[in-house]
N, C-alpha and C positions, 0 to 999 in steps of 0.2 A: 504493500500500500504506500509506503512513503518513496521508495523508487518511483510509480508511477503520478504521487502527489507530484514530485519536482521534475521530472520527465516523462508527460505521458505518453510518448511516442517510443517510448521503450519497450521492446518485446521481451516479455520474463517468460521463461518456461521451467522446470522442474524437472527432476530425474530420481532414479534411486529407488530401491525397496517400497520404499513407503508411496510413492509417487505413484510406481507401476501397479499396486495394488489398489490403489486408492484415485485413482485417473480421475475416470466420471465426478468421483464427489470432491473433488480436489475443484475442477474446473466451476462447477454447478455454484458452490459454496464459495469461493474465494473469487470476486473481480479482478484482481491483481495479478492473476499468473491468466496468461494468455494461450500456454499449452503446457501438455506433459511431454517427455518425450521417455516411450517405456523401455523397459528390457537395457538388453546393451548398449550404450549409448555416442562410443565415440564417431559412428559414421551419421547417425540419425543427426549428432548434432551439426557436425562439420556440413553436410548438407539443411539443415536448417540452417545456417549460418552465412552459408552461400546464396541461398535464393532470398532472404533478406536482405544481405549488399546489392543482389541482383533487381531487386524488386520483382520475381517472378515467383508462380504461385506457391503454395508449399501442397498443392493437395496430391502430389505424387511423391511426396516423404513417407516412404513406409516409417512405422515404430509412433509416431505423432496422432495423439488426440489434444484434437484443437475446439476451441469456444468460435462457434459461430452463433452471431447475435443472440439468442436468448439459447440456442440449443447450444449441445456436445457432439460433436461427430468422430469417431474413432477410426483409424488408416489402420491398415493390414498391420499385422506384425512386420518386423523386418526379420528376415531369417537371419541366421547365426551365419554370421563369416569363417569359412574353417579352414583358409590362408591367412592366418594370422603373420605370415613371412612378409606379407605385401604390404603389410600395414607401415610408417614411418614410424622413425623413433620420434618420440617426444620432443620437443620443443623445450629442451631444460636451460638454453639461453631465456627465457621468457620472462623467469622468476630466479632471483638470486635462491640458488639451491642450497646453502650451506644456512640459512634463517628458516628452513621447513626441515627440522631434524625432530627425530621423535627418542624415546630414554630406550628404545631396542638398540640404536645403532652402537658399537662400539670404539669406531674409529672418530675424524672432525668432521668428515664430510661424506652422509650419505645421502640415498635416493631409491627410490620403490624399481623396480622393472617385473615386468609381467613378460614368463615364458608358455604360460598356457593356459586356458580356459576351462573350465567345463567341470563338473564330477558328476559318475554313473551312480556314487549310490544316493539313499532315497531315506536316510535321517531324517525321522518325521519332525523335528526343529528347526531345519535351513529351507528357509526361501529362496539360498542365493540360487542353485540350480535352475527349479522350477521357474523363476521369475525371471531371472536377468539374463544368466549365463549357458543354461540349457547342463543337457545330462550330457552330451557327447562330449569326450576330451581332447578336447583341439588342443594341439603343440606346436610352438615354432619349432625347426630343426634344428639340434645341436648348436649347428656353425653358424645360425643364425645369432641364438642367445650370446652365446663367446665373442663373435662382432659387436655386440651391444655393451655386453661385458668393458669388451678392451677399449671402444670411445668412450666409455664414462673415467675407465683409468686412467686412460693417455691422456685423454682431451679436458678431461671436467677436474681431473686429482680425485676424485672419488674413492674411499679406501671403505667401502659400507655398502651393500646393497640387499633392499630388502625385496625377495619374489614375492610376491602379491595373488601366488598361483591359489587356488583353493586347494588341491592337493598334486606339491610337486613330485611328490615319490607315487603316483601312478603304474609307470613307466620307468620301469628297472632300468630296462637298457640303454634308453637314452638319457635316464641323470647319470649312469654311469660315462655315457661317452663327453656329458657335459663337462663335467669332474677332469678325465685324461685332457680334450682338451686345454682347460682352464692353467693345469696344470704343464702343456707340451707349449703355451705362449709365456708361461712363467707370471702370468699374474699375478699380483700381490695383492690381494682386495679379499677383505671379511665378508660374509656372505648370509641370509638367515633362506631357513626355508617351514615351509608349510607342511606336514604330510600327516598319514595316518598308522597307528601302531601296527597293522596288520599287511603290509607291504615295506616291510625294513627288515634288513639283515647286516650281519658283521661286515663282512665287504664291501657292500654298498655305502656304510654308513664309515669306513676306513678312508672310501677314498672320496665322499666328502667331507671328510676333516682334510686329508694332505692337498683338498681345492680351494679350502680356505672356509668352509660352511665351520661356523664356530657357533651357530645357534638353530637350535630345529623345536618349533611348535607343533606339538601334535593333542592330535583331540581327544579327551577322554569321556569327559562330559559327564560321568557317574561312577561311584563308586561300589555302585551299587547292580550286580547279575539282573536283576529284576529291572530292574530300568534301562538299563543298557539293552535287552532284548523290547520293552516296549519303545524306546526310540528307535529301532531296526537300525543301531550303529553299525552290526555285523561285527562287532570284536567281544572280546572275554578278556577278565582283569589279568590273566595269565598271560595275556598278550600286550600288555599294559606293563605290568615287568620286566618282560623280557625287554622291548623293545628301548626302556628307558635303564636300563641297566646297560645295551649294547654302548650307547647313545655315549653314556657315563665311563667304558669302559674305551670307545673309540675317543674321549677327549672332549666331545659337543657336549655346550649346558642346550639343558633341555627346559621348557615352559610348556605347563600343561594345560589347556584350554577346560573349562568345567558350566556344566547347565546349573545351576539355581534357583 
């Protein structure tokens, strides 16, 4: 409302969890926001953003529900992009990087990269799958990530990088070939990742410690047998052990994610 009090010629639109569930009664209830834009959002926006500079229409923007005069009218979904290699990197000239640090990094200067999208299971407490990022696990290829890797080190001093993946231990083989790479450029950069206790092993977890991963977030979410099977996690506390012991024994601190 106060954006639009001092500029009404401003286009607001909304994104996010809450946005894509919430669309219709977002637009209905609030004057202020002019559209949603659901689900995944970096192409919905980049093309909303463009046909605005453009003044051409927006009504062939998949992923956008827009306020048309007193109504809502909702566009197709956009389907999921699963070349995520074609996508550009970020634009981290944009914003002084080293002032957006969060208390996970460990080195002066870090920054988020995302090497994949997606998770197939179906924990009945995440929306991010079903709503934003879908259930297929799209991945960039190895040599793709490692390229992104090594401009944030050479180019940016970047000694911190936080995956952003929802779960990067997926895909055995390729965090392993990510690892050798990382490690055959001689990188020097701390690294966190995402995963889940029932796809980790000794070896896996060996050689991302010697790539530099020095922190791994994994889900446990209860402590409890009986709830762990009513959220269909698909793990057992015995695998909640093991994996956080390897974890402790390869050298990586671990943080444990928990429901409440």
């Amino acid at each position: 409302r106060r954006i639009k009090s001092l500029l009404p010629g401003t286009f607001v639109a909304l994104m996010g969890s809450h946005a894509t569930c919430f669309h219709r009664q977002l637009l209905m209830e609030n004057p202020g926001v002019d559209a949603v834009i659901r689900g995944e959002f970096e192409i919905t926006v980049r093309e909303t953003a463009l046909a605005l500079k453009r003044g051409t229409s927006l009504s062939e923007v998949p992923g956008l529900t827009l306020r048309e005069g007193g109504s809502v009218r909702v566009h197709p979904d956009r389907p999921f992009d699963s070349d995520l290699d074609r996508w550009p990197y970020p634009d981290r000239e944009t914003v002084p990087m080293e002032k957006y640090q969060t208390a996970q990094y460990q080195g002066k200067k870090g920054t988020f990269m995302l090497s994949s999208r997606g998770c197939p299971h179906r924990c009945t407490f995440c929306l991010w799958p079903g709503t934003l990022v879908g259930r297929d696990f799209r991945a960039r290829a190895p040599e793709s990530v490692v390229d992104e890797m090594e401009h944030l080190v050479r180019k940016h001093g970047v000694d911190d990088i936080y995956f952003d993946d929802d779960t990067m231990t997926l895909d055995r083989e390729r965090l392993l070939k990510i690892c050798r790479l990382i490690q055959g450029r001689d990188l020097k950069v701390h690294w966190i990742a995402m995963g889940r206790v029932d796809n980790l092993d000794e070896e896996l977890l060996a050689e991302m410690r010697k790539a530099g991963c020095d922190n791994l977030y994994l889900g446990v979410e209860s402590g409890s047998e009986k709830i762990l099977k009513r959220l269909k996690k698909g793990i057992g506390l015995g695998q909640v052990e093991r994996a956080f012991r390897m974890a402790r024994k390869c050298g990586i601190r671990t943080q444990a994610f928990f429901l409440l």
